[in-house]
C-alpha positions in Angstrom: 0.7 -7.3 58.2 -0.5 -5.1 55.0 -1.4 -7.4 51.9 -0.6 -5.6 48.7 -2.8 -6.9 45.7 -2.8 -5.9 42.3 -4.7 -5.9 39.7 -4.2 -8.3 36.8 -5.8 -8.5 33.1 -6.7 -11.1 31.1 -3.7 -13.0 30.2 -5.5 -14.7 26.8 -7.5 -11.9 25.7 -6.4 -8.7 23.5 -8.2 -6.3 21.7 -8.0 -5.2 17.9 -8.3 -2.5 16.8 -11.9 -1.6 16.5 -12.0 -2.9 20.4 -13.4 -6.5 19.3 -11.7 -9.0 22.0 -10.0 -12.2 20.4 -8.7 -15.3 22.1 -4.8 -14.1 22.4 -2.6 -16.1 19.5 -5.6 -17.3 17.6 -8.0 -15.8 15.0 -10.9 -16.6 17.3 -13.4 -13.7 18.4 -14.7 -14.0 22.2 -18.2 -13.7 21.0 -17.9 -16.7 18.5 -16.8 -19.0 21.7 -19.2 -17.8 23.3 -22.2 -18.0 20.7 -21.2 -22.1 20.8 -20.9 -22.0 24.7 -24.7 -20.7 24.6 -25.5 -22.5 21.4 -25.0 -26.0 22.8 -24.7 -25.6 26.5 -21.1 -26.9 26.3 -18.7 -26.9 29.8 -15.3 -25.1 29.4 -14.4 -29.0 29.1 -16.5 -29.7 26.3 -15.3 -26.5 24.6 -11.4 -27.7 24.7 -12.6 -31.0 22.8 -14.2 -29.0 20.1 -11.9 -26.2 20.0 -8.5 -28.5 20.9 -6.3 -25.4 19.4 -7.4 -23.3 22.3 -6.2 -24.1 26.4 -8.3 -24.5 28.9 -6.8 -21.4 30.4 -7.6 -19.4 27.1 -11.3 -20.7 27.1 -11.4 -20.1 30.9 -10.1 -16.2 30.0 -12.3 -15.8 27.4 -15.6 -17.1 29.6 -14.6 -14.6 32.1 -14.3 -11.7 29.5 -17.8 -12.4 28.6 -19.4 -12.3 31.9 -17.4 -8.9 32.5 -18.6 -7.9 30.0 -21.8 -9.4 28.8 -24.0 -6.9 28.0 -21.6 -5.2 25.5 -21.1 -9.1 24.1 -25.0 -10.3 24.2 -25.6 -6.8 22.3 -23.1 -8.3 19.4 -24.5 -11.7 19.2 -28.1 -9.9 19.3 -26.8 -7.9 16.1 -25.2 -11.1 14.2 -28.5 -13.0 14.4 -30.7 -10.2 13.1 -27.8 -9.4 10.3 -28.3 -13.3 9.6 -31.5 -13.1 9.6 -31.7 -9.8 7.3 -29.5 -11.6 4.6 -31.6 -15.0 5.0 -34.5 -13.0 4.2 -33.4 -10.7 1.8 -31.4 -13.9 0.1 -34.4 -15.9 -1.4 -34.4 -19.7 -1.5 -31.6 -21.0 -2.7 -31.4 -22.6 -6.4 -31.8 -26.2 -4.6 -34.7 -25.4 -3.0 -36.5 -23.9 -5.8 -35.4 -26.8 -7.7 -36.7 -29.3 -5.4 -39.9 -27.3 -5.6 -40.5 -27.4 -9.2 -40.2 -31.4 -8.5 -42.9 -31.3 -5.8 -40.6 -32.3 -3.3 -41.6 -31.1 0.4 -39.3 -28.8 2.5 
């Protein structure tokens, strides 16, 4: 007996334009679930009770998009934290904290 397979896709995941992969029916980037999966060590679980607008099947899609493809995704996150940084830098305090230095006040 011959076993046919075929291949499948992820069901939760599309692609925009530019290639970026977004949770399917949602506004929600791959990379951005991921950044809080890393962020705070969170379980696919954990994720649904922060994220309740997304399935556990759409979380569980989007995990396995990143780990087939996570080098192209850790080379995103690795550009959003330096752009952060950049701006944070280039930025200056904020009015707050220069007022709260002019009143000696310890940051």
């Amino acid at each position: 007996m011959v076993i046919q397979l075929n291949d499948t896709t992820y069901h939760h995941i599309q692609l925009d334009s530019q290639g970026v992969p977004y949770i399917a029916g949602t506004t929600m980037k791959v990379v951005e679930l991921i950044m809080a999966q890393l962020a705070y060590g969170w379980s696919a679980e954990e994720l649904h009770f922060q994220y309740p607008h997304l399935t556990l099947g759409q979380i569980h899609s989007a995990l396995a998009y990143y780990w087939d493809h996570q080098a192209e995704l850790d080379a995103d996150i690795e550009r959003r934290f330096k752009e952060t940084e950049r701006t944070f830098r280039e930025s200056g305090p904020s009015p707050l904290v220069n007022r709260l230095r002019k009143e000696g006040r310890s940051l």
